[in-house]
Structures are given as structure tokens and as C-alpha cells.
C-alpha positions in Angstrom: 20.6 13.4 -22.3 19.0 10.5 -20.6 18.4 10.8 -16.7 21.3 9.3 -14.3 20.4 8.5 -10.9 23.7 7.2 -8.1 21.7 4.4 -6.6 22.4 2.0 -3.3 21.9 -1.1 -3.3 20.5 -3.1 -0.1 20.7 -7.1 -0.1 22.6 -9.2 2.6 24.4 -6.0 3.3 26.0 -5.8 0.0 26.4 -2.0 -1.1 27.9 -1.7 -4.6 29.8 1.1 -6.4 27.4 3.8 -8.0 25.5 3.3 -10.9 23.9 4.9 -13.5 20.3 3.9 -15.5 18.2 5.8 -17.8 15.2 4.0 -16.2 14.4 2.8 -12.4 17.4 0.5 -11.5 15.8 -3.1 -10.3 16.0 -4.2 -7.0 17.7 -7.2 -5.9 15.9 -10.2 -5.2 14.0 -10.1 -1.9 15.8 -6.7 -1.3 15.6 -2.8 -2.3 17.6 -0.1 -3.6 17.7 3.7 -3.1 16.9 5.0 -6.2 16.6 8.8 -5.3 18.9 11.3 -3.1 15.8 11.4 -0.7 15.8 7.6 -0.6 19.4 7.6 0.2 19.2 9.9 3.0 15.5 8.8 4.4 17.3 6.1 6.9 19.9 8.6 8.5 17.0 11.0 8.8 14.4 8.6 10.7 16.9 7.5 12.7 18.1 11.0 14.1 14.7 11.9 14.8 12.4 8.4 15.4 9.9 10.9 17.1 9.4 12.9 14.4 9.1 9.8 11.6 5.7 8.7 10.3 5.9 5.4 8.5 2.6 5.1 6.5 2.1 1.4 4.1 -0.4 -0.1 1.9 -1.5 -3.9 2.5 -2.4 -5.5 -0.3 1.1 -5.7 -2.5 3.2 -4.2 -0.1 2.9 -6.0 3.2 0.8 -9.1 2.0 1.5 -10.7 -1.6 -1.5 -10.5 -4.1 -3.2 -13.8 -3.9 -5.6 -14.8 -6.4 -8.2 -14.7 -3.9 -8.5 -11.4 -1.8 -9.7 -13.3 1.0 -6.5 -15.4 1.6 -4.1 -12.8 1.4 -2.1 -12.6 4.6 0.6 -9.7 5.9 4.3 -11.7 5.1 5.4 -12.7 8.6 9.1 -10.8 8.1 6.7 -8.0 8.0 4.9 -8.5 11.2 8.3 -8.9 12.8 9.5 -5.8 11.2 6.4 -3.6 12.1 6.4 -4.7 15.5 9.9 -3.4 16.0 8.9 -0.4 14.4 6.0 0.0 16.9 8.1 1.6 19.9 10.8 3.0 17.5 8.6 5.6 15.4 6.4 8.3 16.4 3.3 7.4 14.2 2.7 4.2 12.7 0.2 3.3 10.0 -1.6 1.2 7.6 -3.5 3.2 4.8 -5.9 0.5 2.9 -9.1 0.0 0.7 -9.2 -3.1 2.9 -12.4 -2.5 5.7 -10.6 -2.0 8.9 -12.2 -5.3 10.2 -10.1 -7.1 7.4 -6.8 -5.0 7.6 -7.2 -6.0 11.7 -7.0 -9.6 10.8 -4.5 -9.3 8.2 -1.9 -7.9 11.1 -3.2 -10.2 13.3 -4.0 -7.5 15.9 -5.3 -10.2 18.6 -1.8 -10.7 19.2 0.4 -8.2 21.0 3.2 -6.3 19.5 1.4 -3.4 17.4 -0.1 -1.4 20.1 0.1 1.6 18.5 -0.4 0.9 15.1 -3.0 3.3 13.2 -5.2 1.8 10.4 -7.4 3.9 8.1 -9.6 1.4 6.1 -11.5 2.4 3.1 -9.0 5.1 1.8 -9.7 6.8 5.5 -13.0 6.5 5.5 -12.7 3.8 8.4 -10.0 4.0 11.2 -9.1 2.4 14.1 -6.3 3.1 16.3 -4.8 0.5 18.1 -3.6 2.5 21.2 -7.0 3.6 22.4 -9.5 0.8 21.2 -11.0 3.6 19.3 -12.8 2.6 16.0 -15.0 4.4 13.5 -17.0 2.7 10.8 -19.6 4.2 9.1 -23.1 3.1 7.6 -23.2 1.9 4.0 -25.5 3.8 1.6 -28.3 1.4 0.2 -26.7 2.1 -3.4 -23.6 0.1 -2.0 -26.2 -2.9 -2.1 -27.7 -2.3 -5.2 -24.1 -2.0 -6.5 -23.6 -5.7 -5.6 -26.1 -6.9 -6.4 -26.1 -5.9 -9.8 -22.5 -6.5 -10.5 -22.4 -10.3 -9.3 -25.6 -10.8 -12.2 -23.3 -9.1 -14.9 -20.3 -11.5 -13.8 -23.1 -14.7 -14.3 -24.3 -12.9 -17.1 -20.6 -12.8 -19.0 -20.0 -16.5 -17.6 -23.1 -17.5 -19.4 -21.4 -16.5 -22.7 -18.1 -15.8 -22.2 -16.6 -19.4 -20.3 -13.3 -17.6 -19.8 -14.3 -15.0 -17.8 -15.4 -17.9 -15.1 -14.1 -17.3 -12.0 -14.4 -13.7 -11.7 -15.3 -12.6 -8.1 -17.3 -9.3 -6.8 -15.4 -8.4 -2.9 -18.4 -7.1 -0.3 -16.3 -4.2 1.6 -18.1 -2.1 4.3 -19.1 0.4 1.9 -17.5 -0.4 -1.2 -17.7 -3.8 -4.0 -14.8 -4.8 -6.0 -14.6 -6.7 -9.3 -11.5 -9.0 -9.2 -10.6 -10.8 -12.8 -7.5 -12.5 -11.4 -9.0 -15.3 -10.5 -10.9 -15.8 -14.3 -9.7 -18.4 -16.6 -9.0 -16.1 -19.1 -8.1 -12.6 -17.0 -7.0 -10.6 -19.4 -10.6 -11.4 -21.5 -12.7 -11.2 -17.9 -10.7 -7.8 -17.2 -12.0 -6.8 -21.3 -15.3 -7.7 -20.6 -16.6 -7.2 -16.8 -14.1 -4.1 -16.0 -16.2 -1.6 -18.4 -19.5 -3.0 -17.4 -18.3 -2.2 -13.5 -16.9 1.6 -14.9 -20.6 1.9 -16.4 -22.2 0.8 -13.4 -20.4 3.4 -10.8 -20.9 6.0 -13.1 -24.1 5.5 -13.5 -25.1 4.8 -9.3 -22.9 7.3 -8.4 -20.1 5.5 -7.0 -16.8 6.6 -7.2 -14.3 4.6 -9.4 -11.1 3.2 -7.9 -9.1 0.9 -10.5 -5.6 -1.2 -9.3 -4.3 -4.7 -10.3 -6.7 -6.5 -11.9 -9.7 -4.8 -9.6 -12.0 -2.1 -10.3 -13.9 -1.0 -6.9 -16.9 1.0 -6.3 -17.4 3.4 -3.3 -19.5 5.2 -1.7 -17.3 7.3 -0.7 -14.9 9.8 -2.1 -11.8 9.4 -0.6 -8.2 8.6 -1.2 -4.8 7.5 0.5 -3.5 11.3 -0.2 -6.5 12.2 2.0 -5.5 9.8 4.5 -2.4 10.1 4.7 -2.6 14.2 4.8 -5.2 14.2 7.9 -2.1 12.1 9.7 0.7 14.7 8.6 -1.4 17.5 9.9 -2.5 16.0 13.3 1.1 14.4 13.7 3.6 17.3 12.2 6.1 14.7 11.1 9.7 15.9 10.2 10.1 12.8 7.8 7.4 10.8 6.3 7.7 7.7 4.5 4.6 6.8 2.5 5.2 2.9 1.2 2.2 1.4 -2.1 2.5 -0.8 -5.2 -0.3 0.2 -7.0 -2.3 3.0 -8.9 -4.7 3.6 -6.0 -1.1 4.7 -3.7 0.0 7.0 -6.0 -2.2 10.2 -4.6 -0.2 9.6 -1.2 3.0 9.2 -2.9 2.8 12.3 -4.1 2.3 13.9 -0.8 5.5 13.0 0.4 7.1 14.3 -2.8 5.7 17.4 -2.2 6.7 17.2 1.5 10.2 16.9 0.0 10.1 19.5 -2.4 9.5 22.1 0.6 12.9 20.6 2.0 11.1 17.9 4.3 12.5 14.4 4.7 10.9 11.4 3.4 10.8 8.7 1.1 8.3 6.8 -1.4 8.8 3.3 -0.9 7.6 1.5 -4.1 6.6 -2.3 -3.7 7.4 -3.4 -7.6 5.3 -4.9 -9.7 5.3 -6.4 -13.3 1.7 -5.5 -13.4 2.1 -1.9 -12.3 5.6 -1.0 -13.3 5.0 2.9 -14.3 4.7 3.0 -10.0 8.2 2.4 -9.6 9.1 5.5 -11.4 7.8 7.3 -8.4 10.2 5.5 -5.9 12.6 7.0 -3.8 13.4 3.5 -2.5 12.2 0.0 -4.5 11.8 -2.7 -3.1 11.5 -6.6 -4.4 7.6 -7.1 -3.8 6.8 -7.9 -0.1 9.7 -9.5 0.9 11.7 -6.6 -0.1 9.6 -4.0 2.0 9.7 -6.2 4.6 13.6 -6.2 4.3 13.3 -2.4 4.3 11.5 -2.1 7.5 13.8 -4.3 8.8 17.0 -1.9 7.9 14.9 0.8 9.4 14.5 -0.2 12.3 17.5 -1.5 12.8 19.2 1.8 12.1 16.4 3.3 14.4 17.7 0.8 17.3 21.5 1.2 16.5 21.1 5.0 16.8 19.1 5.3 19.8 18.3 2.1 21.6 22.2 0.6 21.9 22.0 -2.3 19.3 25.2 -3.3 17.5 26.0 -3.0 14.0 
């Protein structure tokens, strides 16, 4: 018997009639759609207890569209907005990245005001700074992190050299990580063929620890993931409902933490940003939303019920 889900739909306040789908129901243009009966009761649940909601999100995917190059990719304004209504409105607030926390800053724009509260953990939590206090923590780079750079920017003018389609392809310097991006190549998918196994062989072989999403395989230093991150927060913060929003391979550890938050009988939601690139995430999704935009409609309707409940704002 294939599975049936009641879903709820969210665009220009339309809610249809249930509906029924062996496989995760699409979301509607620029919007989202409950796809799970934790989804459906995640908003009712934040808004009866804002002081007991955590609201952790990705970046890259989720809040700011994938760009060809990493270094132009920019939080969707309707996102700002939305998070900076959400800054007074929920108890802990967070961004959980493999951005450096120096790049996440300038992707929210932090020199202006509005999220004065806002948490970010860069690196998979290796980095954090917290907006509130001024407070941030980076640590020192290994050497290997260097050598790591090094060496994969000669295999990318190596591959050029024989391979014209894999020009283009572009090695990210992070804090203490390097990342291999093919979406830029003229030929990705042959760039991806060629230069992602070279960068697997080189992190095995330095000692780096392999992180693989959209068209990027990155090398750390460090071993760390957004499960780790986003645990630390639930244990200092004691949330009664967590909502954990990703798009890609590298957010599924800390998607599972909220589903196992749920299966104890705790409240919260995974919040899938789809992708054509990384569709087997939205099977984890207790709400999906249209790429950006639709997160950022989300976050809207979230804090929207948030202020209708508690703060006096009209339906």
C-alpha cells in the first residue's frame, strides 16, 4: 500500500482540501506545504510558546539562492525581513553554516540593525558568534588546511590543461576548510566526474574530513556537523519546539535531530528548502518549501502567527 500523507497547502493564503501522494507533495510556487502531522501542528505550537521555540536555518539554499559563484550569493531580502521579525518573537534564533562566520555576517548584513540576537555557528559549529553579546570565536587553521589549497587549485589547472570543460572550476578559501565548486565549469557534470574524486583522494589522504553538497565537495579540518551544532543549542537552550530548516546533504544530520526530538513527543518541524539537485532531502520534510522564496514565505507565516497570538496583530 503506498504511503498517504493529509497535506496543507500555504500560498497567498490558499488552503485546499486534503490530499493524498505516494511521494512528497510539491510545493507551490514561491510557497510551502505541510507535508507531515508535525508540520501541520509546528505553527500552533511556536506560537503558544515563542519562548520555548528555536528556529535553527542553513544559508546557502535556504535563505540565499545558490549562485554560480559562492562569493555572490546574498540572504533573499523577504528573508531578512522575515528573520528580523522573528528576532523578538522566538526565544533562540540561529543560523547553522559551513559558511566562516565572517561570511555568514555579511550575508545577513549584520552592520545593520534588526537581528540583535541572532546566533551564527560557522563552519558546522566550529565558529560562532552571537549577535547579542559581540561575542565571537574563531579558531586557528591547521597548516594542512594550506597545503590542502594549495594542492587542489594545481589539480583544477591540471584537469583544465586537458580537460577544457572542466574550466571554470573554482577552489573556496574558508577559515579552516577549502571547497571544490564545479558549478561554475563549462561542462559541470564532466568537472564534477573529474576534480570531485581527485578532492575525495586528497582529504583522505591529508586527513581532512569530507563534506560533499550541491556540486561542492569541502575539506576540513575539523570534524564537525550541523547535528553537532544544532544539539549544543538544544541542550544550552531546552527548547519545547525546534525547527531545524536545510536544502542539502550536509543538513541532513540536524534534520534528524529534530525528528528524533519529535519521536520523544517534542514539537518541531524539518523545514526542507527543495531542490532539483538534491530531491531525496525533501523526503525528510515536515514542511517544503519552494527554494528561498518559499522559506522566506514560511518565516513569514511564522511570525505572523507568533504576532497574532501574542503581540495583538490582526489576522
Amino acid at each position: 500500500m503506498p504511503d498517504t500523507r493529509t497535506v496543507t497547502m500555504c500560498d497567498d493564503g490558499e488552503v485546499p482540501a486534503t490530499a493524498t501522494s505516494p511521494e512528497p507533495p510539491a510545493p507551490p510556487t514561491g510557497g510551502w506545504i505541510a507535508t507531515s502531522s508535525a508540520g501541520r501542528a509546528v505553527l500552533d505550537a511556536a506560537a503558544a510558546d515563542p519562548d520555548g521555540t528555536l528556529l535553527a536555518m542553513d544559508l546557502d539554499g535556504t535563505l540565499a539562492p545558490i549562485v554560480e559563484d559562492p562569493d555572490d550569493a546574498e540572504v533573499l531580502p523577504q528573508a531578512r525581513a522575515a528573520l528580523e521579525l522573528l528576532n523578538n518573537r522566538v526565544a533562540t534564533l540561529a543560523v547553522i553554516t559551513g559558511r566562516p562566520v565572517r561570511r555568514a555576517r555579511q550575508m545577513l548584513d549584520l552592520d545593520r540593525p534588526g537581528l540583535d540576537r541572532i546566533v551564527i555557528l560557522g563552519q558546522y559549529g566550529v565558529e560562532s558568534y552571537d549577535a547579542a553579546t559581540g561575542r565571537m570565536h574563531i579558531p586557528e587553521a591547521p597548516p594542512v588546511v594550506e597545503q590542502a589549497r594549495r594542492r587542489l587549485e594545481h589539480a583544477v589547472v591540471v584537469a583544465a590543461s586537458s580537460d577544457p570543460g572542466t574550466v571554470g572550476t573554482m577552489v573556496e578559501v574558508k577559515e579552516g576548510a577549502v571547497a571544490l565548486h564545479t558549478r561554475r565549469a563549462a561542462d559541470r557534470e564532466l568537472a564534477w566526474s573529474v576534480l570531485a574524486p581527485t578532492a575525495r583522494r586528497l582529504g583522505r589522504e591529508l586527513g581532512l574530513f569530507i563534506e560533499e553538497g550541491r556540486e561542492v565537495v569541502e575539506l576540513t579540518a575539523w570534524h564537525t556537523t550541523k547535528a553537532d551544532a544544532l544539539t549544543g543549542l538544544v541542550e544550552r537552550t531546552r527548547p519545547s519546539t525546534v525547527l531545524m530548516c536545510g536544502d542539502d546533504l550536509g543538513d541532513l544530520p540536524a534534520l534528524d535531530v529534530v525528528a528524533g526530538l519529535i519521536e520523544k513527543g517534542g514539537h518541531g518541524a524539518r523545514v526542507v528548502s527543495w531542490s532539483a539537485e538534491q530531491p531525496t532531502v525533501a523526503g525528510r520534510a515536515d514542511v517544503l518549501c519552494d527554494a528561498p522564496p518559499g522559506v522566506a514565505r514560511f518565516l513569514e507565516e511564522l511570525a505572523r502567527r507568533i504576532g497574532a497570538e501574542h503581540l495583538g496583530i490582526g489576522e
